[in-house]
N, C-alpha and C positions, 0 to 999 in steps of 0.2 A: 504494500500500500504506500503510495506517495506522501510526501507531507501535504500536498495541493486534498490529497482526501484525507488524509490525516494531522492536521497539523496538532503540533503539541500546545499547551496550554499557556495562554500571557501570565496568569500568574503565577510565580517561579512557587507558591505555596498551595498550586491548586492541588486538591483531594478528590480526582471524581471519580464515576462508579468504575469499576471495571469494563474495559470493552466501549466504553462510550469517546463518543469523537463530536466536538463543536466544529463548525464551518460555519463559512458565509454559506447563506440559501442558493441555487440555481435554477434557473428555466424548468432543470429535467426535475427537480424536487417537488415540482406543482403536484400530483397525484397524493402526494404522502402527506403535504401539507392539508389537503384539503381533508383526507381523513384524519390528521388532528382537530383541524377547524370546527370541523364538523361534529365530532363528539360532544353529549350534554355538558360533560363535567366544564372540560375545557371551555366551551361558548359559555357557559354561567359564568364563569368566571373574568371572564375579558366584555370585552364590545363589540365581538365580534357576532352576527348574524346567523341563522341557518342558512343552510343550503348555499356555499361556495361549489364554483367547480372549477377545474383545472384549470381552464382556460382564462379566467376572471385573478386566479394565482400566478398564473404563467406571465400572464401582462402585466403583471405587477412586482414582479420581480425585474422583467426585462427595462421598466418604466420608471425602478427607482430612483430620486431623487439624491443627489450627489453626498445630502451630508445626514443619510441614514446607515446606518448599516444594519445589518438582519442576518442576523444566526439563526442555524438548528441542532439539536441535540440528536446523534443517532445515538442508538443503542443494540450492537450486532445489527446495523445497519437497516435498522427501524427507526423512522421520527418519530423522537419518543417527548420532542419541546422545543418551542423557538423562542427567540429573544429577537428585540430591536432597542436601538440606539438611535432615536433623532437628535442632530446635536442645533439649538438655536442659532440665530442672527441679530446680527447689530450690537442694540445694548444687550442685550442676552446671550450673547456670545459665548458666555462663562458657561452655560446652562447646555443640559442636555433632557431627554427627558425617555424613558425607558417602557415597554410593555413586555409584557411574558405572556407564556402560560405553560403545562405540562401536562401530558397525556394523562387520560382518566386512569389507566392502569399505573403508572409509576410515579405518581404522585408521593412524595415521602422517602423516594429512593434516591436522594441526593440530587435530580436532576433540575431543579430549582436550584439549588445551591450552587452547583457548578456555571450553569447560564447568569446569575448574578454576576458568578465570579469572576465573568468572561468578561461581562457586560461593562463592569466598573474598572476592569482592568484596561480595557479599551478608554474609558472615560479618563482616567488617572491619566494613564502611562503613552496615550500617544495624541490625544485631543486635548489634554489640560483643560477640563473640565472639572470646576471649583463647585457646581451643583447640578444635581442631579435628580429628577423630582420625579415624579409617578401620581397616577391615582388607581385607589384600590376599593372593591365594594367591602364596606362596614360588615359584610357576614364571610370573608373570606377569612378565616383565621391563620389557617396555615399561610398565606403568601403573606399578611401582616407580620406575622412570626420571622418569617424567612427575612424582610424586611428590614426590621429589626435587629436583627441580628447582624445584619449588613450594614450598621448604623445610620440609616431612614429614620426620620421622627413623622410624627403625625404633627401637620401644621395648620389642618383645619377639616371641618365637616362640610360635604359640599350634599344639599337635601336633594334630592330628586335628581340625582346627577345624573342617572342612564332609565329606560324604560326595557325590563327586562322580564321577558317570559308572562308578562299582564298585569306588571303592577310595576312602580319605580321604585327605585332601589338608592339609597346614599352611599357614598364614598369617600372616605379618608382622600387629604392629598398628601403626599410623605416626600420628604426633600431628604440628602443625605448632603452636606455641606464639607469639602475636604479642605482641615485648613495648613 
């Protein structure tokens, strides 16, 4: 396996599961993406919609915008999670702003912890990015945790922030400020 399919980890302290490999997303990944997207767990958890299909993922990948970047977690060559990094402009420069999420089945299995650790590493070490913020729904405990952990604060309640599944839902906004 190449380093282009394999590359090793940004940060020199990463921990992740066995067998798991982070990349940037490609064209041919649209299939595997969409059946993450598509899972209950997953879509409750983000803002993401039902029913994506390849081709609505493929274009979107070929389409990105210069100062994203977009990971995916396999696991024995399963998307098993993706990560993004949009980094602002202008006076926000400093700022970056992050989503996730992690397959219904391995949830808990570190693969959250490692796409943070990808994520922030990127932010630190090659963007110099001093903040880095997110919003998270108020019933997701575990990616609050994870958060946390990642030194993320909660900087505010935002009420009705997404309409999900038939009723709206609030959301934590969590900054992590590197000084």
């Amino acid at each position: 396996m190449s380093e282009l399919e394999n590359p090793p980890p940004l940060a020199k302290d990463a921990a992740w599961p066995q067998n798991l490999v982070i990349r940037a997303r490609r064209p041919s990944d649209a299939e595997g993406i969409v059946t993450l997207h598509n899972l209950p767990g997953y879509r409750y958890g983000t803002l993401r919609t039902p029913h994506h299909t390849p081709d609505e993922i493929r274009k979107g990948i070929e389409s990105q915008p210069a100062n994203a970047t977009s990971l995916i977690a396999l696991l024995d060559g399963k998307i098993v999670g993706d990560a993004g990094l949009t980094r602002l402009s202008n006076r926000r420069v400093h700022v970056g702003s992050i989503g996730m999420g992690v397959h219904d089945a391995y949830v808990g299995k570190g693969i959250g912890r490692a796409l943070i650790g990808e994520v922030l590493a990127l932010a630190d070490n090659w963007f110099n990015l001093r903040r880095v913020e997110l919003t998270v729904y108020t019933d997701n405990e575990p990616a609050i945790r994870l958060y946390e952990k990642n030194g993320f604060v909660t900087e505010g309640l935002m009420k009705e922030f997404a309409f999900r599944d038939g009723s709206y839902v609030d959301a934590y906004c969590m900054a992590r400020i590197k000084t």
